[in-house]
N, C-alpha and C positions, 0 to 999 in steps of 0.2 A: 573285489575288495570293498569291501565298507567304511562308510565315509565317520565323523565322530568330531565335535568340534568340546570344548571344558567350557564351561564358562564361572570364570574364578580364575587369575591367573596366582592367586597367591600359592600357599606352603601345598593346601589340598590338590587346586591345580596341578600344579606343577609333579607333587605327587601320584596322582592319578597316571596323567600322561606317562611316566616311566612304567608304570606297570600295564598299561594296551601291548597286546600282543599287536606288534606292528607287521606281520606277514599277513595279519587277515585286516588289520585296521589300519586306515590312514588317516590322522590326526591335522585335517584342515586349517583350523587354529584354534588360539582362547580367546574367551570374550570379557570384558572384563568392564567396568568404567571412571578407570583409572586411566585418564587423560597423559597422564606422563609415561604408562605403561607403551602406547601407541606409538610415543615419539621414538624407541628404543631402537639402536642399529642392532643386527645380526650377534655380533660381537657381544653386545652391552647384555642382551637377550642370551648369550651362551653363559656369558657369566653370573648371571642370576639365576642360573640352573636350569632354561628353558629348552627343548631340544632345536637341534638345529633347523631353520628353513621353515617355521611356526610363527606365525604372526601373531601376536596380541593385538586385536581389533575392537573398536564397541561393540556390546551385545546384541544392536541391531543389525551392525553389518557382516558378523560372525553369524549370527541367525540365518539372514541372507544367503548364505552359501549350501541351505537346505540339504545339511548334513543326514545321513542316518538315525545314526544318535546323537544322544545331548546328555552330557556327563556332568552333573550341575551337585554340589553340596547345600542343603535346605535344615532348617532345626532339625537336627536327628544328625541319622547315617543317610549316607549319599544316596541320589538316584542316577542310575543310569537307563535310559528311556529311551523308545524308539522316536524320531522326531514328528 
């Protein structure tokens, strides 16, 4: 399985992630650096739409986890890229 972390935790984030076909991808975490995004319990994290057991980390330490890809929104349309 192939590894995949978002970095963006916001509407696109969060977007994205529902749409990985999760039998071939496993979605390590989002990176984001929104300091309050980090502090979030599991719970608080479901309720904001995020999927289950997905951490919101900083971009450095979500980097860190030298995923496969990196699914990152930039001016335009999205890129999804090998890492």
């Amino acid at each position: 399985m192939e590894t995949v972390i978002i970095l963006g935790a916001g509407q696109f984030g969060r977007g994205a992630a529902r749409l990985l076909n999760q039998e071939n991808m496993a979605l390590l975490a989002f990176g984001d650096n929104n300091p309050a995004l980090h502090q979030l319990t599991e719970s608080e994290r479901t309720e904001k739409g995020f999927p289950a057991n997905v951490p919101v980390l900083p971009v450095d330490e979500a980097l860190s986890l030298k995923p496969d890809y990196i699914i990152y929104r930039r001016d335009g349309p999205a890129a999804f890229r090998p890492a």
